[in-house]
C-alpha positions as CSV (number, residue, x, y, z in Angstrom):
1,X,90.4,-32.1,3.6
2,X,93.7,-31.6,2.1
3,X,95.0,-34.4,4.3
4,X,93.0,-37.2,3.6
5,X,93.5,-39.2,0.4
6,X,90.5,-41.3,-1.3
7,X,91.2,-43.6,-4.1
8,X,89.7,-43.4,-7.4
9,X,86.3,-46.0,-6.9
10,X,85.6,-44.6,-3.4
11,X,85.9,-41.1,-5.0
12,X,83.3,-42.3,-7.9
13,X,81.3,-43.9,-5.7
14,X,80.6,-40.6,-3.4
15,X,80.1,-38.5,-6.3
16,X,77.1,-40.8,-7.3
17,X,75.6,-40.9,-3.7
18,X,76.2,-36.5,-3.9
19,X,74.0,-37.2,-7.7
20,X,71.6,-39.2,-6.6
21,X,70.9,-37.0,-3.4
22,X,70.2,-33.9,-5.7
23,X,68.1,-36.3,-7.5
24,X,66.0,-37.2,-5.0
25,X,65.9,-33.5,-3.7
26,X,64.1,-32.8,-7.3
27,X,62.0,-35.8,-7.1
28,X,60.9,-35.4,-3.6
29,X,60.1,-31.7,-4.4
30,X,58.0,-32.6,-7.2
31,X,56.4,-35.1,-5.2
32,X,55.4,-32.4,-2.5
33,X,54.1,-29.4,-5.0
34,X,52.6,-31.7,-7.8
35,X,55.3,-29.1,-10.4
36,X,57.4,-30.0,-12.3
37,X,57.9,-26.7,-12.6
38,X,57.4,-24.2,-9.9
39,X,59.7,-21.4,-11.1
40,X,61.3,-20.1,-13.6
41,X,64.8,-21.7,-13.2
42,X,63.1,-25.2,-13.4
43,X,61.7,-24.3,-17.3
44,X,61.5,-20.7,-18.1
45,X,59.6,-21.5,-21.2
46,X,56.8,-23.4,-19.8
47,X,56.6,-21.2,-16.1
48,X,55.8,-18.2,-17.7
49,X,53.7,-20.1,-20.7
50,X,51.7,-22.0,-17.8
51,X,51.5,-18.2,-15.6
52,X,49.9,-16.5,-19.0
53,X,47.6,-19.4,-19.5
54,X,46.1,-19.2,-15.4
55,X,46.0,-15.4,-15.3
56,X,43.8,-15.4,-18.8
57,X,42.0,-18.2,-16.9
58,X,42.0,-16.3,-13.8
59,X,40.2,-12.9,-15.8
60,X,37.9,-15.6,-17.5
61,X,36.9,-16.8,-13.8
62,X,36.4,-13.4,-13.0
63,X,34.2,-12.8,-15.9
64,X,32.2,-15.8,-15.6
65,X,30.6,-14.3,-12.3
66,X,29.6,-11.4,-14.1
67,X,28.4,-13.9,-16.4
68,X,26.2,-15.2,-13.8
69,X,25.1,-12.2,-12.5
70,X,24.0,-10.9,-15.9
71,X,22.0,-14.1,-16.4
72,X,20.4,-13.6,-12.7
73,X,19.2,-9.5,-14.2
74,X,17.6,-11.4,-17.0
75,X,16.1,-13.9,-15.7
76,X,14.2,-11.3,-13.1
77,X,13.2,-9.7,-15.7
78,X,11.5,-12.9,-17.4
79,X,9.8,-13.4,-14.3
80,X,8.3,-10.5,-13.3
81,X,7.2,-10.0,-17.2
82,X,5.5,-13.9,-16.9
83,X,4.3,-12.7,-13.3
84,X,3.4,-9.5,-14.7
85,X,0.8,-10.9,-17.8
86,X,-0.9,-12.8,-15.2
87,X,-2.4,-9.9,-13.4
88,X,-3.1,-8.2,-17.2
89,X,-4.6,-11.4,-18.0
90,X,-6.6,-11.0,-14.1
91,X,-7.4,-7.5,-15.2
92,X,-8.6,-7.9,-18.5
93,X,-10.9,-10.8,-17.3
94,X,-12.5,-8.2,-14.6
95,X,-12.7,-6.0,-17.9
96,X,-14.6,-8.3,-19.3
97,X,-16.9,-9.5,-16.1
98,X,-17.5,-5.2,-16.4
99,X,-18.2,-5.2,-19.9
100,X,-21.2,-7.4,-19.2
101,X,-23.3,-5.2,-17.2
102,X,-21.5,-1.3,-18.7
103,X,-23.7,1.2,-20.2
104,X,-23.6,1.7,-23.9
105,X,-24.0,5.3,-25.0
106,X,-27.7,5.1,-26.5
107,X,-28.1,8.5,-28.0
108,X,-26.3,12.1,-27.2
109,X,-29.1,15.1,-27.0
110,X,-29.5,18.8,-27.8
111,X,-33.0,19.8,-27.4
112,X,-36.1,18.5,-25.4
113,X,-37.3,16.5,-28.2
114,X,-34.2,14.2,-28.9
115,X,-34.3,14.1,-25.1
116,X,-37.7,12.7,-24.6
117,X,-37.4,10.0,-27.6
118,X,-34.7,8.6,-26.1
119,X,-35.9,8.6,-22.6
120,X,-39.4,6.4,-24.2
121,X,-37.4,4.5,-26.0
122,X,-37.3,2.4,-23.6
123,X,-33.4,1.2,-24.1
124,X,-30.7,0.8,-20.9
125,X,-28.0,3.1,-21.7
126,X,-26.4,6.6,-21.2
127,X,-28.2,9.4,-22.7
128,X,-25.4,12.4,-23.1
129,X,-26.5,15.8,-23.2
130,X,-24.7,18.0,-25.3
131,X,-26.2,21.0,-24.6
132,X,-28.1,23.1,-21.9
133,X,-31.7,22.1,-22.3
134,X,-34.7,24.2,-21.2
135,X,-37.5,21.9,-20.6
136,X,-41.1,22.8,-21.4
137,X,-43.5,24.3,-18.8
138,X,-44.6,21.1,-16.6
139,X,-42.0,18.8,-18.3
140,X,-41.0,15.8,-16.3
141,X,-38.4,12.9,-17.1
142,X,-38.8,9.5,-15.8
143,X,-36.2,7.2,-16.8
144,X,-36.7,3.6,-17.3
145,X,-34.5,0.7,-15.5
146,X,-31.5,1.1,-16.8
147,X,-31.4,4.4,-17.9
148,X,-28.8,7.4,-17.0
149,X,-28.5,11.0,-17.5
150,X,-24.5,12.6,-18.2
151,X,-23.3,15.9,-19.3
152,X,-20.7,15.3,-21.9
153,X,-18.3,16.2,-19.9
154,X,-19.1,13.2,-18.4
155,X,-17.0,11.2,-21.1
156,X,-14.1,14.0,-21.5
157,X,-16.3,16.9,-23.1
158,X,-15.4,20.2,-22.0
159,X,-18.6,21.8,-19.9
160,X,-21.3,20.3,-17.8
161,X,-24.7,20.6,-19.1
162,X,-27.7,22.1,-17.3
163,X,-31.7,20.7,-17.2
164,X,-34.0,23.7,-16.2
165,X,-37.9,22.9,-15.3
166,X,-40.6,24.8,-14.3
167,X,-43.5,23.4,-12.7
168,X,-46.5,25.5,-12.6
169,X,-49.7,23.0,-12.1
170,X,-50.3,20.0,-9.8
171,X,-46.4,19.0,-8.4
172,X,-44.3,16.3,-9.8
173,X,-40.9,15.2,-9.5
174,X,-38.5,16.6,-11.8
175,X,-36.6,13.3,-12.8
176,X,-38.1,9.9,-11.5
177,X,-35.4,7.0,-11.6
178,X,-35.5,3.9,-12.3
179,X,-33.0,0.6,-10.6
180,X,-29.1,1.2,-11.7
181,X,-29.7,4.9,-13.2
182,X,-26.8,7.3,-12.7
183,X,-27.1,11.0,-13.2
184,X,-23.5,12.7,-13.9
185,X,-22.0,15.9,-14.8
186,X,-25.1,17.6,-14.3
187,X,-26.5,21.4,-13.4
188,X,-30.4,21.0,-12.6
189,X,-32.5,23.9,-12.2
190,X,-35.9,23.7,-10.7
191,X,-38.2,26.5,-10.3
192,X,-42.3,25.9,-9.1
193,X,-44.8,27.7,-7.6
194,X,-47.3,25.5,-6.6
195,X,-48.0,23.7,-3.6
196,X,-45.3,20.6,-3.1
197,X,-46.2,17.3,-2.4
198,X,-43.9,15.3,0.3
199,X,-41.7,13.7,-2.9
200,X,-38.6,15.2,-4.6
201,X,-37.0,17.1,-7.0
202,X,-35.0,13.7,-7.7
203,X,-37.1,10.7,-7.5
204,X,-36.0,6.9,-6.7
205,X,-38.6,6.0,-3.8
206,X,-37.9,1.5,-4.0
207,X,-35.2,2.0,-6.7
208,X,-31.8,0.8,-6.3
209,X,-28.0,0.8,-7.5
210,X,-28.6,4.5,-8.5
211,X,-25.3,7.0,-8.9
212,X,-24.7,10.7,-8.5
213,X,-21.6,12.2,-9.8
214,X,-21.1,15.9,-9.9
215,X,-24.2,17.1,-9.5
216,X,-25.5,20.8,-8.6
217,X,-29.5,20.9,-7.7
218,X,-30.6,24.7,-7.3
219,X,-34.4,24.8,-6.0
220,X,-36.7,27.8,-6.3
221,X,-40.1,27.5,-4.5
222,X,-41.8,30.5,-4.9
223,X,-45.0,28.8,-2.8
224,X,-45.3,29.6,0.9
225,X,-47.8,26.6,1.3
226,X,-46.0,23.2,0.6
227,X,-45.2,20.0,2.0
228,X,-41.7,17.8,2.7
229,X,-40.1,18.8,-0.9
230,X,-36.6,17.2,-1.2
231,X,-33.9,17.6,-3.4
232,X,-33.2,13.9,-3.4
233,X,-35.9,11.7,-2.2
234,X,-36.1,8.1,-1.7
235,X,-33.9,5.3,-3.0
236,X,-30.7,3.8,-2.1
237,X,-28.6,6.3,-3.9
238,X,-24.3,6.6,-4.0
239,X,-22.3,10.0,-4.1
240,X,-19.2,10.4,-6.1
241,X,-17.5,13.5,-6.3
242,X,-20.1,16.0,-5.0
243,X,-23.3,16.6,-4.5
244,X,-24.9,20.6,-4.2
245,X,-27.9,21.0,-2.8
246,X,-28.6,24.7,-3.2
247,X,-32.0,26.4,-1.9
248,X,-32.9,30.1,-3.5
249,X,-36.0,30.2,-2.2
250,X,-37.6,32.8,0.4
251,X,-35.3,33.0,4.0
252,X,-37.7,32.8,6.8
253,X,-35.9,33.7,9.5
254,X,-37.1,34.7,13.4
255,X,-40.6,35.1,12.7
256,X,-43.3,32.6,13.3
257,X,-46.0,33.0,10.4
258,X,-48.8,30.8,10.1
259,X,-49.1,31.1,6.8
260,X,-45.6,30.4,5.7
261,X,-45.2,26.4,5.5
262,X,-42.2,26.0,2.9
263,X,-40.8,22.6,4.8
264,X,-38.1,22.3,1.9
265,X,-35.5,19.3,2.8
266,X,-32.4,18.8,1.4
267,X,-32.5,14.9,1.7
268,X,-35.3,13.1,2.7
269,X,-36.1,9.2,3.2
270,X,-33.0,8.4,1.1
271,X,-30.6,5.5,2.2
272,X,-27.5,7.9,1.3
273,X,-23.7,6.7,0.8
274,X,-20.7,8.5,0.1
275,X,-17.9,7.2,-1.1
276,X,-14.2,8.1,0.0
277,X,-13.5,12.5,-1.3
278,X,-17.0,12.9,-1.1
279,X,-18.4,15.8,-0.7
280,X,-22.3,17.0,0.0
281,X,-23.2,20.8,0.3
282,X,-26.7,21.2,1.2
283,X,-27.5,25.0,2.3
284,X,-31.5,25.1,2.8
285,X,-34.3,28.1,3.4
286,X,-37.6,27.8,5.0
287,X,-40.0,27.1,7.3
288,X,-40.1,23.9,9.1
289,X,-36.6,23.1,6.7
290,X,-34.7,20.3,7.5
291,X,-31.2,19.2,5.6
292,X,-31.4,15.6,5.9
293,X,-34.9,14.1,6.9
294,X,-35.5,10.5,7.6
295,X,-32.1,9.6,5.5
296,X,-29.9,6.9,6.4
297,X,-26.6,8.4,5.4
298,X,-23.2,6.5,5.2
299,X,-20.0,8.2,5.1
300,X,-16.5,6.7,4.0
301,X,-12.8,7.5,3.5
302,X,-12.1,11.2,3.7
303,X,-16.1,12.6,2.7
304,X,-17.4,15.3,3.8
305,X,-21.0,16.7,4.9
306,X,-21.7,20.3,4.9
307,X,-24.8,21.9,6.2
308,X,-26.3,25.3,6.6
309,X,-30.0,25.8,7.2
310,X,-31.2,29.7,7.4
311,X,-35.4,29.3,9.1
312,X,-37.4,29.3,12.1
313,X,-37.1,26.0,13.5
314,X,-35.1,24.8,10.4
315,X,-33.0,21.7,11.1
316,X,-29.7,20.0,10.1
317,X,-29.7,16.2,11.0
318,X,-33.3,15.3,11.4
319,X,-34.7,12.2,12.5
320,X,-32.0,10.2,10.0
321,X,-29.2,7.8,11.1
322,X,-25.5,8.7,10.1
323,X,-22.7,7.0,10.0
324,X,-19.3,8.4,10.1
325,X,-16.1,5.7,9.5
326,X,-12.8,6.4,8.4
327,X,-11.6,10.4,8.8
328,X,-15.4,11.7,7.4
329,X,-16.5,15.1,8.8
330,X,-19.8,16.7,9.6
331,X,-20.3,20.8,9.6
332,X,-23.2,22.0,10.3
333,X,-24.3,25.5,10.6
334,X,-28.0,26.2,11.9
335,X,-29.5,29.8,11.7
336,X,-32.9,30.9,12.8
337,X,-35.5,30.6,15.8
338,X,-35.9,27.5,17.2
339,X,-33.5,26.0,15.2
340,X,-31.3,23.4,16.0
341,X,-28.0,21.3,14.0
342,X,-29.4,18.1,15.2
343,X,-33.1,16.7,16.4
344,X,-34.2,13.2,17.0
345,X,-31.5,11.5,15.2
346,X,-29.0,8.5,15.8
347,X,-25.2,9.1,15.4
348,X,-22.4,6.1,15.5
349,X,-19.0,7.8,14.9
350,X,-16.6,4.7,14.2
351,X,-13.2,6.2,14.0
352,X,-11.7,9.3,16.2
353,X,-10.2,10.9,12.8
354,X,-14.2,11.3,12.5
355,X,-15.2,15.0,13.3
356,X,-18.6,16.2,14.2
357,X,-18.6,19.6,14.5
358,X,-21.8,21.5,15.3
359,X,-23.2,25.3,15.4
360,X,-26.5,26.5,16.3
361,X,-27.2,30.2,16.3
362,X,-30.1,30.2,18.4
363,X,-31.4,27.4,20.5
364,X,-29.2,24.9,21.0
365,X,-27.0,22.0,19.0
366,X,-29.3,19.5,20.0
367,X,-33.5,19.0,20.8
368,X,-34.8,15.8,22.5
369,X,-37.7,18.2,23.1
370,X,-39.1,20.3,20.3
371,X,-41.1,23.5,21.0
372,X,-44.3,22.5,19.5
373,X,-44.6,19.5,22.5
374,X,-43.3,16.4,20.5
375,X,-41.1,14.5,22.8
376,X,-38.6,12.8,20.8
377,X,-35.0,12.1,21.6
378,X,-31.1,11.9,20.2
379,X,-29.1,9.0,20.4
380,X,-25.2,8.5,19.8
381,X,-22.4,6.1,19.7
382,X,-18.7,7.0,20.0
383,X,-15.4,5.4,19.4
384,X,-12.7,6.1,21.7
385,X,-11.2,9.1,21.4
386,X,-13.8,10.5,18.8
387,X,-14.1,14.2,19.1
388,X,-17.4,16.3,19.1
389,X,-17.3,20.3,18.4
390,X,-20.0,22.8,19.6
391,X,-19.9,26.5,21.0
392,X,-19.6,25.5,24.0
393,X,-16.2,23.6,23.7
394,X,-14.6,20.2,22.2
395,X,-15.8,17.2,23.8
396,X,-13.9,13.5,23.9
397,X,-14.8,10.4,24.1
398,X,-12.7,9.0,26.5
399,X,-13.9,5.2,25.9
400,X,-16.3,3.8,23.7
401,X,-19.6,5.7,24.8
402,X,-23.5,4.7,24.1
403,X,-25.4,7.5,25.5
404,X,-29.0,8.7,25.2
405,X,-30.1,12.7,25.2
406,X,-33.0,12.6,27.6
407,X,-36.3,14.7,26.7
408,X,-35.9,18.5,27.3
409,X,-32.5,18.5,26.5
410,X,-31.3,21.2,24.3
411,X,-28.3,22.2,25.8
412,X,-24.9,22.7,24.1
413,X,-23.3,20.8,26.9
414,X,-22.1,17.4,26.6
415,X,-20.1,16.5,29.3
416,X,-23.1,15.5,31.5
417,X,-23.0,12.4,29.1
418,X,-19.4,10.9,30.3
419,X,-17.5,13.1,27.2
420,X,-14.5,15.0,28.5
421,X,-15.2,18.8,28.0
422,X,-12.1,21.0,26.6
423,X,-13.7,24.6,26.4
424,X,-10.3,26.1,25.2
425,X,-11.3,24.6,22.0
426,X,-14.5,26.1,21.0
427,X,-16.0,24.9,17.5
428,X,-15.5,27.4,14.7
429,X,-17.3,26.6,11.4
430,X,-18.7,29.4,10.5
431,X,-16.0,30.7,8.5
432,X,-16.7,27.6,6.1
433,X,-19.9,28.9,5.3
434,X,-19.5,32.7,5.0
435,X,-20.1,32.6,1.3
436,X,-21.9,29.5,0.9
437,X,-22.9,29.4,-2.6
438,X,-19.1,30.4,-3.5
439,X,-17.9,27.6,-1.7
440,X,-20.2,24.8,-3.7
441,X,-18.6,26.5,-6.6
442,X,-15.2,26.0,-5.3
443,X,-15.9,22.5,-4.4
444,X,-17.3,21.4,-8.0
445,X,-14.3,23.1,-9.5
446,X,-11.5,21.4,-6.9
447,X,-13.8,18.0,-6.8
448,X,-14.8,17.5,-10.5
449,X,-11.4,16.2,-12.0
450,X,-10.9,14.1,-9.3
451,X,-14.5,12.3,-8.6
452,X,-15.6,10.0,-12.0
453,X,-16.6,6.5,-12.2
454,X,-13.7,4.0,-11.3
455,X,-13.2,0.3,-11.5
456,X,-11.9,-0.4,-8.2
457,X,-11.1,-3.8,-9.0
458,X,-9.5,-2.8,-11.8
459,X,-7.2,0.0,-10.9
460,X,-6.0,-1.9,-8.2
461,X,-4.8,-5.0,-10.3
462,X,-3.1,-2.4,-12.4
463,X,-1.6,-0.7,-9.1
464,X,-0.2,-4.0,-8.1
465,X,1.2,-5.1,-11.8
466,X,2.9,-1.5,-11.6
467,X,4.2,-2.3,-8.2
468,X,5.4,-5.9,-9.3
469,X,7.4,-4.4,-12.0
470,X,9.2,-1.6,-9.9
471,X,10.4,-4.4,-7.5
472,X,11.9,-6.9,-10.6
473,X,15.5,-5.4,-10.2
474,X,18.4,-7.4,-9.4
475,X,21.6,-5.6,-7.7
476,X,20.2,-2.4,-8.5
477,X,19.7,-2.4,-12.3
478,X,15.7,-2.6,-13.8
479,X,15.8,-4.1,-17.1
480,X,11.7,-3.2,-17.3
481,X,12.3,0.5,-16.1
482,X,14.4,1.1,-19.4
483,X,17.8,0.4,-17.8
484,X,20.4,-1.4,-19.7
485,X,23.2,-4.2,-19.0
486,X,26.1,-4.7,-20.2
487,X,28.0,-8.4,-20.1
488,X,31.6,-8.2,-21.1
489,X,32.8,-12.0,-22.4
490,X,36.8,-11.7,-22.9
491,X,39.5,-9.8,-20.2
492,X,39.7,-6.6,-22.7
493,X,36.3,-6.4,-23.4
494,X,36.6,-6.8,-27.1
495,X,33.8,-8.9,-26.7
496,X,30.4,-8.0,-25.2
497,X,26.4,-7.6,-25.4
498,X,24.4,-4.6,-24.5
499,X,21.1,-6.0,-23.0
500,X,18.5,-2.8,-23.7
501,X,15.6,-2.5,-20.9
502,X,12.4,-1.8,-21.7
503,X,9.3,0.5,-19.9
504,X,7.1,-2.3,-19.3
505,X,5.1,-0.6,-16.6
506,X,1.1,0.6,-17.4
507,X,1.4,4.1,-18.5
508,X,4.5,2.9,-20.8
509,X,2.5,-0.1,-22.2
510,X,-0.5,2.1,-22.8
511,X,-2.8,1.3,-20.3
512,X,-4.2,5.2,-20.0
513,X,-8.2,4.1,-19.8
514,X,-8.1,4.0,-15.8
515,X,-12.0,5.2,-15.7
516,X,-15.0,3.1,-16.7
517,X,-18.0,5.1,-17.5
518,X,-19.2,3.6,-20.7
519,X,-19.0,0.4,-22.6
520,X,-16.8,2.1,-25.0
521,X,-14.3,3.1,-22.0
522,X,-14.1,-0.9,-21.3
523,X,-13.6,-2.4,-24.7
524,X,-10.8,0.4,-25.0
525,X,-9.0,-1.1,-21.9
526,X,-9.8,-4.8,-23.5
527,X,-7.9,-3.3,-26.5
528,X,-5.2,-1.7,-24.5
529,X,-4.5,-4.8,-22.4
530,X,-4.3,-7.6,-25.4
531,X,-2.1,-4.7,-27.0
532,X,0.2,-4.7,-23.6
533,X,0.2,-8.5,-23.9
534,X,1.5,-8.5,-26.7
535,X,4.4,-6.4,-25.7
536,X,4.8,-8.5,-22.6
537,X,5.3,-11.5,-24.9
538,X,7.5,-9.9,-27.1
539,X,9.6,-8.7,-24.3
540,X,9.6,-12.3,-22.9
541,X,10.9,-13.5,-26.0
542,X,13.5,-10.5,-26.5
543,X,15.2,-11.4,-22.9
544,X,14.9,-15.2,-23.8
545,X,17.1,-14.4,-26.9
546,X,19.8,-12.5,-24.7
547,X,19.2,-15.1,-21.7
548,X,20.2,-18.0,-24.6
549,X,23.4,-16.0,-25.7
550,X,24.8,-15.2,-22.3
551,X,24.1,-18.8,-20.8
552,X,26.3,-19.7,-24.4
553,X,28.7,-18.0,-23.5
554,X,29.0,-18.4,-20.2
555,X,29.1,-22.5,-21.0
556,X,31.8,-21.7,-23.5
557,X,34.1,-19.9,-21.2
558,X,33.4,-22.3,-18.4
559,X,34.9,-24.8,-20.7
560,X,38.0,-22.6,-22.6
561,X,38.9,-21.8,-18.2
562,X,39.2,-26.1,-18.4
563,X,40.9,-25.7,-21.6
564,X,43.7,-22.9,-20.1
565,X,44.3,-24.4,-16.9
566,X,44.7,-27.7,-18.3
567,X,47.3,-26.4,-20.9
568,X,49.0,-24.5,-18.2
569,X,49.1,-27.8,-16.0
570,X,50.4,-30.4,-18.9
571,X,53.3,-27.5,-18.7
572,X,54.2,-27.5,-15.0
573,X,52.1,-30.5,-13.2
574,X,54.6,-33.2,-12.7
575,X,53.1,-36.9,-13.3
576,X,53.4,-38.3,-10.1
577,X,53.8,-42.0,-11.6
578,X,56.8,-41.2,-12.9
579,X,58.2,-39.6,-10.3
580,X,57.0,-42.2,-7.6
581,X,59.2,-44.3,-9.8
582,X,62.1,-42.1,-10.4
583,X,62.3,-42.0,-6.9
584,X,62.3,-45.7,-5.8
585,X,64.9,-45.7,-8.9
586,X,66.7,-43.5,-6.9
587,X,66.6,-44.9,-3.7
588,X,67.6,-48.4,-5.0
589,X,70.6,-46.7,-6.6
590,X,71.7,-45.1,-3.9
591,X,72.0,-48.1,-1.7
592,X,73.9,-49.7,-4.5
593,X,75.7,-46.7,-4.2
594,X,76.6,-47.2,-0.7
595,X,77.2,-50.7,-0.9
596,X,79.5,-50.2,-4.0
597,X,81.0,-47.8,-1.8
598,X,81.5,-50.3,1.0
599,X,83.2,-52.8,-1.4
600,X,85.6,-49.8,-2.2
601,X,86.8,-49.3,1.0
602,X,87.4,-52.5,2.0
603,X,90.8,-52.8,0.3
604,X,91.7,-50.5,2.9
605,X,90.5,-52.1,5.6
606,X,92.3,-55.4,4.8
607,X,95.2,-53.8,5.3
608,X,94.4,-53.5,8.4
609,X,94.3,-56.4,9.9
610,X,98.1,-57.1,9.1
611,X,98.5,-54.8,12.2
């Protein structure tokens, strides 16, 4: 542009319209970004101050949320702990709903005599036996309402203990109960020689609520002329743990004697549950012998029945009603003439995890028809699918089945009743009683740890507290399973907590008395539940402590972020007042610009018109 020649004012003028142009490119880039400075050429002072200030802002941010998170672990915590003393506040109330109707321990016994005054004193209570105690020729027990029997292993001794009788006149019972007796951890030994009355070793005839726990009866009738003796007899009696019925009599096997008459019974006219791991030996001798007689026998859960009768026309289930649910099983193992496993009984199997197996050595699995001309008859009811073992073959229900066994039958056939016959699978149980007595042993050994008095209500509220506390974590950390937390509070962790977990579940807090046999067993679990709400509470206010410093903290740090990003903006944010204004300022001065301009050049152009 070496040619053309501008004079001095149109010259000025154009460099204040190139000024104000590079003005307005500032202003109007201001005005699009909201910065005043958006690098480091505009202010290298206050760009990399403000950048410092947001990224310590930014690592606050980032903190914060761990912040927040950390507040969320606590405050699970807190609620399952406020959750958590409501069911140990439920579970101490049922303690002391229990601790109304418990047994105190009313004496503990070594000989007969100590026995006997306690027994006719008259006071509801456990009586412990602390030794083995012979009884005196003829010596009978009858407890009043109220009144129980217990080895002392029954409250965590170390050995049963064993009551021996020996009845030589006129027959009584060995023990008579009374309503809401229990007899525990017991041996009992009973020896006679006279002729037996239809009654029992063990007594309850119209009582109720009674309990046996680990009990072994061993009966020795040395008479050939006696009536319907049972082991148990009468009552409405529960099993826990297990119950042996062991006869050591005389075997009459497949002979016919008049004379002999021993019609021993393992359990007669006895309403009979067992509760769920269960289990009942019976194994019974003699003439005319039945296993269960007139009983009305209940089976839950996993129990289990085991029978084995060794006499002519000796019998397992006989005239009673049984009831199997859930996965209970039946054995039983008849030996002798005219014997049979089951006669003129009624069977409702509720479940098909039931099993009913059955073994008769000699005449059949079941009579309808007896020899001696009594017609009488077999009944049963089947779920589904429920499974019935004989000789002969495994038989299934293949629908729900009602059936009757008409009179005369004795066969070990049942598929002429609608049951599905499968004689690849022939019942086997007569392995399980090879050794009979040995196997009771093994059974009280195996059963005894396991089988003592529970409070099912109880235990469960306990189960569920236990449960609630497992499931109080939050993103994978369990501040009541002893876990920790850790909450940083500044971007190089110079500044912290360490939130320490605790074992707040039952075994940690002390809740160890699970079992309820005695008063003293429930006031220890009152004891150990104030104790564990007490540590519940003192947990709650440990974790309220930490949840007050970390919400602190977290306010504070919400509020220094504010304080960082709104030092970093009073450095870069432009105030978009003033530059609205700068740049109608510049706009008006750039159209005086070009009108200054336009007076400039008009000098030239008057020379113009002279042409």
């Amino acid at each position: 542009m070496s040619g053309i020649s501008l004079t001095a004012s149109m010259r000025s003028n154009l460099l204040s319209l190139q000024n104000i142009a590079g003005q307005q490119d500032i202003v109007q880039n201001r005005l699009a970004t909201g910065l005043k400075v958006s690098s480091a050429i505009d202010n290298p002072s206050s760009y990399y101050t403000a950048s410092s200030l947001n990224n310590r802002a930014a690592d606050l941010t980032a903190l914060l949320d761990a912040m927040s998170q950390g507040v969320q672990t606590i405050k699970a915590a807190s609620e399952a702990i406020d959750s958590g003393t409501k069911f140990l506040e439920q579970a101490k109330a049922v303690a002391n709903q229990a601790l109304e109707t418990a047994q105190p321990v009313i004496a503990r016994v070594s000989n007969e005599a100590e026995l006997l005054a306690a027994i006719d004193s008259g006071q509801r209570g456990l009586i412990v036996l602390e030794n083995d105690i012979t009884l005196s020729e003829n010596q009978t027990l009858s407890l009043k309402d109220g009144q129980s029997l217990a080895g002392n292993k029954y409250l965590g001794g170390t050995q049963k203990a064993s009551l021996t009788f020996n009845i030589t006149s006129e027959f009584e019972p060995a023990i008579t109960l009374g309503n809401n007796s229990t007899l525990a951890e017991l041996d009992i030994n009973f020896t006679s020689d006279c002729r037996q009355a239809e009654s029992g070793i063990i007594f309850a005839e119209d009582k109720s609520g009674i309990t046996l726990e680990n009990i072994n009866i061993d009966m020795k009738i040395t008479s050939s002329d006696g009536g319907y003796l049972g082991a148990l007899y009468g009552g409405d009696m529960t099993v826990k743990g297990y119950l042996n019925i062991n006869d050591l009599g005389k075997t009459y096997g497949n002979h016919d004697p008049a004379a002999d008459n021993v019609q021993n019974c393992g359990i007669s006219n006895t309403n009979l549950k067992m509760t769920s791991g269960a289990v009942v030996n019976i194994h019974i001798k003699g003439q005319f012998s039945q296993a269960l007689r007139r009983a009305n026998l209940v089976m839950e859960g996993n129990s289990i029945l085991n029978i084995k009768t060794e006499g002519h026309q000796g019998m397992g289930l006989s005239s009673s009603k049984i009831t199997q649910k859930d996965q209970s099983v039946i054995n039983v193992d008849t030996h002798g003439k005219a014997a049979a496993a089951v006669l003129n009984s009624f069977l409702t199997i509720e479940s098909d995890k039931c099993r009913l197996n059955l073994n008769s050595e000699q005449t059949g699995v079941f009579f309808s028809s007896i020899p001696w001309g009594g017609l009488l008859e077999c009944r049963f009811n089947l779920a589904a699918g429920v499974q019935i073992s004989t000789p002969a073959g495994t038989y299934t229900a293949p629908k729900q089945i009602s059936a009757t066994l008409p009179n005369g039958f004795n066969d070990n056939s049942l598929a002429v009743f609608g049951l599905s016959e499968d004689t690849s699978k022939p019942a086997d149980i007569s392995h399980i009683f090879d050794d009979f007595e040995q196997y009771m042993q093994d059974t009280a050994a195996a059963e005894a740890s396991e089988n003592s008095i529970s409070a099912g209500q109880y235990s469960e509220t306990i189960k569920q507290y236990d449960m609630l506390i497992s499931d109080s974590s939050y993103k994978g950390i369990n501040l009541l399973e002893g876990q920790y937390l850790k909450i940083n509070f500044n971007e190089d962790r110079s500044s912290k907590i360490d939130v320490p977990g605790v074992k707040a579940d039952s075994e940690s807090l002390g809740l160890k008395t699970k079992e309820w046999k005695t008063a003293e067993d429930i006031e220890k679990s009152i004891s150990e539940l104030e104790e564990a709400i007490g540590s519940l509470r003192s947990f709650a206010s440990e974790f309220g402590n930490y949840y007050s410093i970390v919400t602190t903290r977290q306010d504070f740090t919400e509020n220094l972020i504010n304080v960082l990003e709104e030092g970093a903006d009073k450095l870069t944010l432009a105030d978009m007042n003033q530059e609205s204004a700068n740049m109608l300022a510049l706009q008006t001065a750039q159209q005086l610009a070009v009108n200054s301009l336009s007076l400039a050049s008009q000098a030239s152009q008057s020379i113009l018109r002279l042409f």
